[in-house]
C-alpha positions in Angstrom: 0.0 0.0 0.0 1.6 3.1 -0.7 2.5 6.1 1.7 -0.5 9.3 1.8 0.0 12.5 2.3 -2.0 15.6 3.3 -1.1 19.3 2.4 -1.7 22.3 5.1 -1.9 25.7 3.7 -1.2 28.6 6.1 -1.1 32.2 4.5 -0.8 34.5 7.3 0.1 38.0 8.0 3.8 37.9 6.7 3.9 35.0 4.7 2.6 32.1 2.8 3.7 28.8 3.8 2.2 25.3 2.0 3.9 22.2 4.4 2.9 18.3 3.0 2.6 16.0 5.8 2.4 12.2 6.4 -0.1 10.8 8.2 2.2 10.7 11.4 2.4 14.2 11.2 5.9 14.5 9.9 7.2 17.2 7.3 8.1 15.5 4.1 8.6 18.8 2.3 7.6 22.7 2.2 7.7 26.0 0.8 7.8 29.8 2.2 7.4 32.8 0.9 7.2 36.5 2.3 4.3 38.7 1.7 4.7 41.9 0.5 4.0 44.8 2.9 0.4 46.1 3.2 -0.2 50.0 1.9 -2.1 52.5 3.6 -4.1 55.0 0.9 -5.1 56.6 3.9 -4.3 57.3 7.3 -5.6 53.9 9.6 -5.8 52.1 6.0 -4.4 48.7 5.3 -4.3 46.6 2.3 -2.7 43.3 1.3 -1.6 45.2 -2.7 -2.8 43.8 -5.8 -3.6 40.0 -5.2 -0.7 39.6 -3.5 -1.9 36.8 -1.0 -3.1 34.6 -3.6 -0.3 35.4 -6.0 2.2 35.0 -3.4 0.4 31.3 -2.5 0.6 30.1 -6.2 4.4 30.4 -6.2 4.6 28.4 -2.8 2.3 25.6 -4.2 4.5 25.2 -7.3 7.6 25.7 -5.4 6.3 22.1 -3.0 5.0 20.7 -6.3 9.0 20.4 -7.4 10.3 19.5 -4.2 7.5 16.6 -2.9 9.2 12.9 -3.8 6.1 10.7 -3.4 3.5 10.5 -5.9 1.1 13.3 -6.3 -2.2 11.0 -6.5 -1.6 10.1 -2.9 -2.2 13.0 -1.5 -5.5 13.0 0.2 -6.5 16.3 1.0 -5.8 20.0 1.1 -6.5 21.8 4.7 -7.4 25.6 3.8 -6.0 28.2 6.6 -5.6 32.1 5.9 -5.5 35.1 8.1 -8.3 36.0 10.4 -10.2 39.1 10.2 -9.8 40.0 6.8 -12.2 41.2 4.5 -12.4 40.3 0.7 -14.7 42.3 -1.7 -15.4 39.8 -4.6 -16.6 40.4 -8.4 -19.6 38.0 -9.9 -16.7 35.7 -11.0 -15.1 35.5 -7.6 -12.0 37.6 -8.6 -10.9 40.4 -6.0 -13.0 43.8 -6.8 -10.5 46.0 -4.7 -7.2 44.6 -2.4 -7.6 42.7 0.4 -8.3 44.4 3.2 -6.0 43.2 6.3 -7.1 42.7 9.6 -5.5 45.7 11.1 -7.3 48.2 9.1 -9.7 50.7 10.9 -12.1 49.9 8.4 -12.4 46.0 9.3 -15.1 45.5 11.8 -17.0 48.5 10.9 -19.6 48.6 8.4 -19.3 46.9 5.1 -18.8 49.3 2.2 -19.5 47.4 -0.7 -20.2 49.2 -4.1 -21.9 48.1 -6.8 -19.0 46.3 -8.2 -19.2 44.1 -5.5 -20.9 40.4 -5.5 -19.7 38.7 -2.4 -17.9 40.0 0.4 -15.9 37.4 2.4 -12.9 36.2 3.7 -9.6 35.2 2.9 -11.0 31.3 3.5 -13.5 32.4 1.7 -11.7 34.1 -1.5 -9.3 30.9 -1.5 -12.0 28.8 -1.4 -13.7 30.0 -4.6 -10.3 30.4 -6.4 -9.6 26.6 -5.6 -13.2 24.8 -6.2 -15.2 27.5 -7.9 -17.9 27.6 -4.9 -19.2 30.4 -3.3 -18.2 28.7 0.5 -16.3 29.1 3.9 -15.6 27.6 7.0 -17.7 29.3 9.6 -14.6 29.7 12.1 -12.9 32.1 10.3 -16.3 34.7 10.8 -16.5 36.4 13.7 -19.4 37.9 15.9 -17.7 41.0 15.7 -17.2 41.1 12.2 -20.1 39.3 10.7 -23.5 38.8 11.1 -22.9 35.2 12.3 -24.6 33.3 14.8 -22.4 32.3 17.5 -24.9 29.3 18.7 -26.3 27.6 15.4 -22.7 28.4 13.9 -23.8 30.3 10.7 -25.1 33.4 9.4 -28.0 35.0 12.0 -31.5 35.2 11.6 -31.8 38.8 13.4 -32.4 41.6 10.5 -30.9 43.9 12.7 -27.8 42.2 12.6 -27.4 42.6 8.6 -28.4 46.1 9.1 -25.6 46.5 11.5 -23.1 45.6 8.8 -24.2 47.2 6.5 -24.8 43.8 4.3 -27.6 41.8 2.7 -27.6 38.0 3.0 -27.5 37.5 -0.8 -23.7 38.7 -0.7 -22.6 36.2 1.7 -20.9 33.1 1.1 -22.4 29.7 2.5 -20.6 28.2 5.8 -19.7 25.2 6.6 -18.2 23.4 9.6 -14.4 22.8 10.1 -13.2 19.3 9.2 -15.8 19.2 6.3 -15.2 19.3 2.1 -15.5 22.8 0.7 -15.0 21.1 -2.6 -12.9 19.9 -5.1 -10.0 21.8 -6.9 -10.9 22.5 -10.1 -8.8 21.9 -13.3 -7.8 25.8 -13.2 -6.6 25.7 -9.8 -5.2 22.4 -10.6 -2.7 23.8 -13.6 -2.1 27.3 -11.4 -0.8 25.0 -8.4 0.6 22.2 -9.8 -1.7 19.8 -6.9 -3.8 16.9 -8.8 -7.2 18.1 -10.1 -10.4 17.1 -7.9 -8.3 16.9 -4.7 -10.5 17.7 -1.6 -10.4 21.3 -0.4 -10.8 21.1 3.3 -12.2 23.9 5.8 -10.5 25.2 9.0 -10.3 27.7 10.9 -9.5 30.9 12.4 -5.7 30.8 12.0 -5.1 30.8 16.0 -7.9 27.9 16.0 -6.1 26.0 13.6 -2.7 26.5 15.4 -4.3 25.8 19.1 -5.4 22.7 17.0 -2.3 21.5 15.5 -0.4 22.2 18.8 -2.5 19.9 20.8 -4.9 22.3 22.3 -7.9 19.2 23.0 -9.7 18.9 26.3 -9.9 21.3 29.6 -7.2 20.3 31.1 -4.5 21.8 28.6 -3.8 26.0 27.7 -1.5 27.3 24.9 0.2 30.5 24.5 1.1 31.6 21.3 4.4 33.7 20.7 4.2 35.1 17.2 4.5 39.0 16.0 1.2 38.8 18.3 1.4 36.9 21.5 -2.0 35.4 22.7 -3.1 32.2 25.5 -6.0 30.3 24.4 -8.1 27.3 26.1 -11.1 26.0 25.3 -14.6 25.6 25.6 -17.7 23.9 25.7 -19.9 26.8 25.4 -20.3 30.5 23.8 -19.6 33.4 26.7 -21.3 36.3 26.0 -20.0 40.1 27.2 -16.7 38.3 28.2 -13.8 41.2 29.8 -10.9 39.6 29.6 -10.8 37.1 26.6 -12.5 36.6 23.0 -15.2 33.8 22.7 -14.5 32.6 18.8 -15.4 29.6 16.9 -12.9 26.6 17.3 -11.6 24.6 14.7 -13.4 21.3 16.0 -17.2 21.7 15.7 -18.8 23.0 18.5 -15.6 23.7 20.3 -14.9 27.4 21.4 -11.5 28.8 21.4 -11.2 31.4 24.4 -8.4 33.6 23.5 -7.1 36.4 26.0 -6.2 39.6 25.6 -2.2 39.2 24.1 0.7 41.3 23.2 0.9 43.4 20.0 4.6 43.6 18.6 5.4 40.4 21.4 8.7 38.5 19.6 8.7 41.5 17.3 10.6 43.4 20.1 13.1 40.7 20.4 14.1 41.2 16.8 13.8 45.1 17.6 16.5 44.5 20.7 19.0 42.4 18.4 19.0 45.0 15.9 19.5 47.9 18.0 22.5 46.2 19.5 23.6 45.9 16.2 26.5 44.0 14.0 28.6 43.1 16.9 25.9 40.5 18.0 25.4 39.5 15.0 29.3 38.9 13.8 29.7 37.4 17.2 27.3 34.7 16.8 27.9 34.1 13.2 31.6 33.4 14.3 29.7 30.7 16.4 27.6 29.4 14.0 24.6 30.2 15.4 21.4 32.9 15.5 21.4 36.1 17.1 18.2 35.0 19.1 20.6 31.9 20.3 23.5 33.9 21.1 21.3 36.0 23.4 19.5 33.5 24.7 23.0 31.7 25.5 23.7 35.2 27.3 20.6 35.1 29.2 20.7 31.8 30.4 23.5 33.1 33.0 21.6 36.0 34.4 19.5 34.8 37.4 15.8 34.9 37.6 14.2 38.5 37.8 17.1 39.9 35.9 18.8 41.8 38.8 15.6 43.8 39.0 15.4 44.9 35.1 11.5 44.6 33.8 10.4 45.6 30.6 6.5 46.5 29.9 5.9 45.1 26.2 3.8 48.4 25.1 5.8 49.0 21.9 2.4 48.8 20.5 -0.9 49.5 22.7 -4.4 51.1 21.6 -4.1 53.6 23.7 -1.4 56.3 22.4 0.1 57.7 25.3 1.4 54.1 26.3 5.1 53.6 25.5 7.3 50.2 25.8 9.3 50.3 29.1 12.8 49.3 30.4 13.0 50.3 34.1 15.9 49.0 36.7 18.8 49.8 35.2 22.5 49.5 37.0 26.0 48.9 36.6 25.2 45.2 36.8 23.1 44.8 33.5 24.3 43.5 30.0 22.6 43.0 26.9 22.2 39.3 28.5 19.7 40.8 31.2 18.2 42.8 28.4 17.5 40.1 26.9 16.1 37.9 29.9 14.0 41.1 31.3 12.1 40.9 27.6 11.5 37.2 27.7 10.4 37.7 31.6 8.1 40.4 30.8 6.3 38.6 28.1 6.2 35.7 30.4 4.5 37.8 33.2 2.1 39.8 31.1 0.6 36.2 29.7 0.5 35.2 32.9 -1.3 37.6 34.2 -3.7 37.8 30.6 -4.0 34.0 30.7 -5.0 34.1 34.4 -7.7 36.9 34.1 -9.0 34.5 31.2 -9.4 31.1 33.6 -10.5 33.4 36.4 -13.4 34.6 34.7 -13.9 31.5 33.1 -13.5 29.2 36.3 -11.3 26.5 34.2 -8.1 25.9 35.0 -6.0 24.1 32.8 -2.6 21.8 34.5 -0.5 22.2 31.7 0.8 24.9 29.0 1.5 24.2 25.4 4.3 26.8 24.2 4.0 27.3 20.3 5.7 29.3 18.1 9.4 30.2 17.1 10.2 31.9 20.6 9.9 28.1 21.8 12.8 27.0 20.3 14.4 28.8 23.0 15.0 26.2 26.3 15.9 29.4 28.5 12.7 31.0 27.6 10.5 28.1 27.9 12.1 27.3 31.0 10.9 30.7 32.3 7.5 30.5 31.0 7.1 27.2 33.6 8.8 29.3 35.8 6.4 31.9 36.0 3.5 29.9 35.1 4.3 27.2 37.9 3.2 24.6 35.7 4.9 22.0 33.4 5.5 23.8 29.7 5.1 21.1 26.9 6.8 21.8 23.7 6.0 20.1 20.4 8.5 18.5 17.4 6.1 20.8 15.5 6.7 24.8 15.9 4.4 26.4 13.2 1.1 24.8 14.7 -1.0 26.4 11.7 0.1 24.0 9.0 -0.2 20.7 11.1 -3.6 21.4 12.2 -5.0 22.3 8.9 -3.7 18.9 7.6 -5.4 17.4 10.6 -8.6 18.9 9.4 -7.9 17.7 6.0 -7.1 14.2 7.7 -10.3 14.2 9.2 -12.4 15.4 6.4 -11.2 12.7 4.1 -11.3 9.9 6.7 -7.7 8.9 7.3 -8.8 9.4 10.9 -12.2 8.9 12.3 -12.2 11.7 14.7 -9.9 15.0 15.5 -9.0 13.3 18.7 -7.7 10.3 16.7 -6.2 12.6 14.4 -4.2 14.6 17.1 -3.2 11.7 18.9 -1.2 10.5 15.4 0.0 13.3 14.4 1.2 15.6 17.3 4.1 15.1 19.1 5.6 16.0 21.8 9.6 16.7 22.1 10.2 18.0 25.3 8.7 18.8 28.8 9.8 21.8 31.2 9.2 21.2 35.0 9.0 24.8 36.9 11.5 25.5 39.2 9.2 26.6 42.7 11.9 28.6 44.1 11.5 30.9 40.7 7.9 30.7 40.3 7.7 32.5 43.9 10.4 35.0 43.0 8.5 35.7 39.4 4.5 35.7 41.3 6.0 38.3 44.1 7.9 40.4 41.8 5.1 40.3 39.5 2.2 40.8 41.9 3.9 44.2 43.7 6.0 45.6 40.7 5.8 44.4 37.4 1.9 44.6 37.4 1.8 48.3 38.8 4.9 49.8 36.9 2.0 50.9 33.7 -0.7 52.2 35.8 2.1 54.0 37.9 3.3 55.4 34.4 0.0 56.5 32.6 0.1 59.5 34.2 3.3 60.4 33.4 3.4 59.4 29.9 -0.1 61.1 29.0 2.0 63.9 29.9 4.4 63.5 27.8 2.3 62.8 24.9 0.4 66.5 25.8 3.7 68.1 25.8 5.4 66.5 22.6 2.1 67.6 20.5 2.6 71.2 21.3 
């Protein structure tokens, strides 16, 4: 019998990545490309340019075409995962009427302006999906409350007018939903020549793209959380039902039917402002650990691993990017003592204690509290930083073979969809695995919990005042 295979597709904020998988979960090869930057017309605008996401996605497809060594006819499915939030403005045909709009744009869960040109409005799952099978189709977890006129309980679009009117949209312009793990439909011969991927292979709905990565990190059951540390840094958990008016999290759609992701409130610009700290230190780190053969983020982290726990009383406050404009990132302790190794350590220990302290609002309000904490992302790749996530956490941190979550769980969808595995259980049992886990060190945890419950948690409202100030006086 010969070996399958199941493609995950993950086109998200920076990039566009297409990964094919074995049915044990294991890369057999994948491609990568970068996006090009979004462009701003106007001030608070933001737009993916041109077709750029889809463009960008056809080169990655070919590119895995040339490199997969198996035969392409046993490939079973394709698992479908683009970026969240987004809004797509679609033509009769299903070709793009204007650029995609991008998550972060002022305009993105307001009212929907569609002109006459207009057909469908969607998103990105949805634009893929009609470029790939010719249907007008979506998963349902990749449309919000907030941005949709969805219903959170039946899982597709509402039966309140008032809802439509809200958005500014009539139900004819909608796409149809579907539930994760299910056949959005075939690739059609078009998509078929444009990818390089057999004709008729099963096109497979997922997610959200956080769902889909809580998914293909493990994230099943109560008794597990996950934090996430991408460009933005977010804890998740799940949950049985839909929480209405929550204060501290996000209630969303999962990427198993009828399972609710609970996301907290995260960090904007999280392992951005690592990269910012290695390039403000500037060639001599990077020379230096290029003579070593290795990263700058490992060099750093090799650094850091000999400063003690609390950094010799150096915190940073990861506002580099807030909502409110007065708030500023902050580096406060400074002596004689501190090298660009505490630097370092004081970022990792202050993204640490703000999850911490956004993951534990989340299970507070909640009432579940999960024993374990899935660490996912490329800042897991880092032992001294994981180490100090169980720290502060208290718990064990489990980290996965598997980094880049989003890819892996869309193939599990796609496994599930196309019955290699009966169930997403079944399916996340094969095809996850674990590599290592991090016990927490007690003596730590109750250094990190005091200096985090009387400093680190009052150093920004002890600051507001002072930097609204500032922000009065520098616009004079």
């Amino acid at each position: 019998m010969s070996k399958k295979y199941l493609i995950g597709i993950d086109v998200g904020t920076q990039s566009s990545k297409v990964i094919v998988f074995d049915l044990e979960g294991n890369i057999v090869c994948e491609g990568k490309r970068p996006l090009r930057p979004c462009v701003a017309e106007k001030p608070g605008y933001s737009e993916h340019p041109d077709d750029d996401l889809w463009n960008t996605f056809l080169v990655t497809a070919r590119e895995v075409v040339e490199k997969f060594p198996g035969d392409l006819n046993d490939i079973l499915g394709i698992g479908l995962c683009t970026i969240r939030s987004c809004r797509t403005f679609l033509k009769e045909d299903g070709t793009l009427a204007r650029p995609v709009m991008s998550w972060f744009d002022s305009r993105a869960f307001g009212p929907i302006e569609a002109g006459d040109d207009v057909s469908y409005v969607t998103t990105t799952t949805g634009y893929f999906t009609h470029r790939l099978t010719g249907n007008f189709s979506d998963t349902v977890s990749n449309n919000t409350e907030a941005q949709w006129p969805v219903d959170p309980y039946t899982w597709d679009w509402t039966d309140d007018p008032q809802k439509y009117i809200k958005f500014h949209i009539a139900r004819k312009r909608l796409v149809s939903l579907q539930m994760p793990g299910t056949i959005l439909g075939y690739l059609t011969k078009e998509a078929a020549a444009a990818t390089g991927f057999p004709e008729g292979l099963p096109i497979v709905a997922t997610a959200n793209d956080k769902a889909v990565e809580s998914l293909g990190a493990g994230l099943m059951g109560s008794d597990l959380g996950l934090v996430s540390l991408g460009t933005y840094i977010a804890s998740m958990i799940n949950g049985k039902r839909y929480i209405e008016n929550t204060k501290t999290f996000f209630c969303n759609f999962g990427c198993v039917p009828n399972l609710y992701l609970y996301e907290s409130n995260g960090i904007w610009r999280g392992m951005w402002t690592i990269s910012w700290l290695i390039n403000l230190l500037g060639d001599e780190v990077k020379l230096k650990a290029d003579a070593l053969g290795v990263s700058p983020e490992e060099f750093l982290s090799d650094e850091a691993a000999k400063v003690p726990a609390g950094s010799e009383g150096l915190l940073t406050v990861l506002e580099w990017l807030a909502f409110e404009s007065h708030k500023k990132g902050t580096i406060i302790g400074f002596d004689v003592r501190h090298t660009r190794g505490h630097m370092f350590r004081s970022i990792m220990e202050g993204i640490a204690m703000t999850m911490k302290n956004n993951y534990q609002a989340m299970c507070d309000e909640v009432g579940q509290y999960p024993k374990k904490i899935i660490l996912s992302g490329g800042g897991s790749s880092s032992d001294v930083f994981v180490q100090i996530f169980a720290d502060v956490f208290g718990v064990p941190v489990v980290r996965n073979v598997m980094n880049g979550a989003a890819g892996l769980g869309s193939a599990i969808c796609a496994a599930v969809a196309t019955g290699a595995y009966a169930s997403f259980d079944e399916a996340v049992k094969h095809m996850v695995k674990i590599r290592d886990v991090f016990e927490p060190n007690m003596k730590n945890h109750r250094l990190y919990t005091k200096i985090n419950a009387e400093v680190y948690s009052k150093i920004s409202p002890e600051t507001d005042g002072l930097l609204r100030t500032l922000e009065k006086i520098l616009a004079e």
